[in-house]
C-alpha positions in Angstrom: 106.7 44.7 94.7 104.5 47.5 96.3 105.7 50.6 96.4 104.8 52.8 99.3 104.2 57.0 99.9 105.1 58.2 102.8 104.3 61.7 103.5 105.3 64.3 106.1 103.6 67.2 107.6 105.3 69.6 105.4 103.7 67.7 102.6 100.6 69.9 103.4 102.4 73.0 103.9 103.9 72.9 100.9 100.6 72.1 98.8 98.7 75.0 100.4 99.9 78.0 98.6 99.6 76.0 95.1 95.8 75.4 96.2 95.4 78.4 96.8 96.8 80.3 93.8 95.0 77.8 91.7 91.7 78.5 93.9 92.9 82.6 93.0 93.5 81.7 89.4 90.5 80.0 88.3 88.1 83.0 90.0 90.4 85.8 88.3 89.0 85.9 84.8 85.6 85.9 85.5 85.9 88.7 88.4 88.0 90.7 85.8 91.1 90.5 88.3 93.7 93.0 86.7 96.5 91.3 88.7 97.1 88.9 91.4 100.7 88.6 92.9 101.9 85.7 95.1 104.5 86.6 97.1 107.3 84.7 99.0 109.4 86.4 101.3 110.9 86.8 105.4 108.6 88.5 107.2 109.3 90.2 110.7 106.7 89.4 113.1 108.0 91.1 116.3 110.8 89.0 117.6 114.0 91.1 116.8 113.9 91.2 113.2 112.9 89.0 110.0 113.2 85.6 109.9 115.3 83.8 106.7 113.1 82.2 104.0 113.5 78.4 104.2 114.2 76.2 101.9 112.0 75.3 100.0 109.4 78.2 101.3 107.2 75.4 103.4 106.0 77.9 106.2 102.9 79.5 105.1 103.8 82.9 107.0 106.5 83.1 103.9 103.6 83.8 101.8 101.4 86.4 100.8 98.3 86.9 98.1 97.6 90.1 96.6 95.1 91.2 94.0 94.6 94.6 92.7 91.8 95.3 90.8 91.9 97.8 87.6 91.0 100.8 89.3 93.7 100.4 91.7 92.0 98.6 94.6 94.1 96.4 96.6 93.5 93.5 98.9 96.7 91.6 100.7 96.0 88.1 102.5 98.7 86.8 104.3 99.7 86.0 108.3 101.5 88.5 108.6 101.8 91.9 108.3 97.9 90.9 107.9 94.6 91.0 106.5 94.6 94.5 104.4 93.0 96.6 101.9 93.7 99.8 100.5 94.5 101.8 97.1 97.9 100.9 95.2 99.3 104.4 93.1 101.7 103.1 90.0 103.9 105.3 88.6 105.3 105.2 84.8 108.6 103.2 85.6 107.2 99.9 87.2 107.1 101.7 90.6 104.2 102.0 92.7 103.3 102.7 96.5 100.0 101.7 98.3 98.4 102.6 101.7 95.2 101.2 103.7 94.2 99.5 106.5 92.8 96.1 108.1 93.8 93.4 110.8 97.6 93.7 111.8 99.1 90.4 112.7 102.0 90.0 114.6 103.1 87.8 117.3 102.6 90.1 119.6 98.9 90.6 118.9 96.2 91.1 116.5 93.9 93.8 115.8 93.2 96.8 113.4 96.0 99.2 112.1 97.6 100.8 108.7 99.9 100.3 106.1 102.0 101.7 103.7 104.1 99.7 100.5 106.2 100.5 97.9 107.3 98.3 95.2 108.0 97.3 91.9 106.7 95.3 88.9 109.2 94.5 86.1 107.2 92.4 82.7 104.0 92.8 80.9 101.1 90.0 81.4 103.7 87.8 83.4 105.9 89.8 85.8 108.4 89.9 88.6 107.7 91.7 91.7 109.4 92.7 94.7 108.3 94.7 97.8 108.2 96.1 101.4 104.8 96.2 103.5 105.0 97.9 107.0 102.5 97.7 109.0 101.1 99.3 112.3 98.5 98.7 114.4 97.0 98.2 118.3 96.9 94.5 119.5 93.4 94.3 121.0 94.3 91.8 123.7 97.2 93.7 125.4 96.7 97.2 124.0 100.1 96.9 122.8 101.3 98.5 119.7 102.5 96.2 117.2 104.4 96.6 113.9 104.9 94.0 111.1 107.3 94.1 108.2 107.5 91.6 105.0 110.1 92.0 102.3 109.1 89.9 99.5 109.5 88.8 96.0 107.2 87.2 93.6 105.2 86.8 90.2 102.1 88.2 89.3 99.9 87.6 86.7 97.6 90.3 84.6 94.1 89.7 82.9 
C-alpha cells in the first residue's frame, strides 16, 4: 500500500508565518530582542471595513510581526497597515501606546505615512496581546490618501 500527500495551495500559506516566527525566534537571543509579538487579526484595507479572520488564519494579510527592542524601539512587518517603525511608551498596568512612521499599505495604494497604537500585554516572559494600529499615509501612485486599520490579538515572547 502506498500512501500518498496531497497538498493544497493553502499548505504554503499556512506554513509561512511558522517560518517565519521560527526565522524571528532563532535571531532574537543573539540580537538581545526584548520582545517579539506575532499577531493575528482582521485587518481593514480600504474596502468598507475589516474583513473576518478565517479559519484557520491561512491569509498572510491576517498576520503581523512586531519586535520591540529594550529601549522602546519598535518595528511592525505586516501587509497591511504596513511596513513601520517608531517608539512604543508602556505604562505600569500592561498598557502602552506607540507612534512612527514607514510604508502605508492599503489596497488603495502604497507609500509613506504615520501611525499611532495602543494596546495591551497581559503575562510575564510569555504573554497575551491585543491591539489597534491605524495608519495614514499618501498612496504614491494616485496621490490618494489612504488609511489602514488592524485589530489584532496575539502572543509575544520576552528575552
Amino acid at each position: 500500500m502506498k500512501l500518498r500527500y496531497s497538498y493544497s495551495k493553502y499548505t504554503i500559506f499556512c506554513a509561512l508565518p511558522l517560518v517565519a516566527a521560527a526565522l524571528l525566534f532563532s535571531l532574537a537571543p543573539a540580537a538581545n530582542a526584548g520582545e517579539i509579538i506575532i499577531h493575528v487579526g482582521p485587518p481593514s484595507v480600504g474596502q468598507g471595513g475589516s474583513n473576518p479572520v478565517s479559519v484557520p488564519p491561512i491569509n498572510p494579510i491576517e498576520y503581523e510581526f512586531e519586535w520591540i527592542s529594550p529601549r522602546g524601539f519598535e518595528a511592525n512587518i505586516g501587509l497591511t497597515p504596513g511596513i513601520l517603525f517608531g517608539a512604543r511608551t508602556p505604562f505600569s498596568s500592561g498598557l502602552y501606546v506607540g507612534v512612527g512612521g514607514g510604508l502605508v499599505i492599503s489596497a488603495n495604494g502604497v507609500g509613506p505615512g504615520a501611525y499611532s497604537s495602543f494596546g495591551w500585554n497581559l503575562g510575564k516572559k510569555i504573554f497575551f496581546n491585543t491591539e489597534f494600529k491605524q495608519a495614514i499615509g499618501i498612496a504614491l501612485d494616485n496621490n490618494k490618501i489612504i488609511s489602514p486599520y488592524a485589530l489584532r490579538v496575539g502572543m509575544g515572547f520576552r528575552w
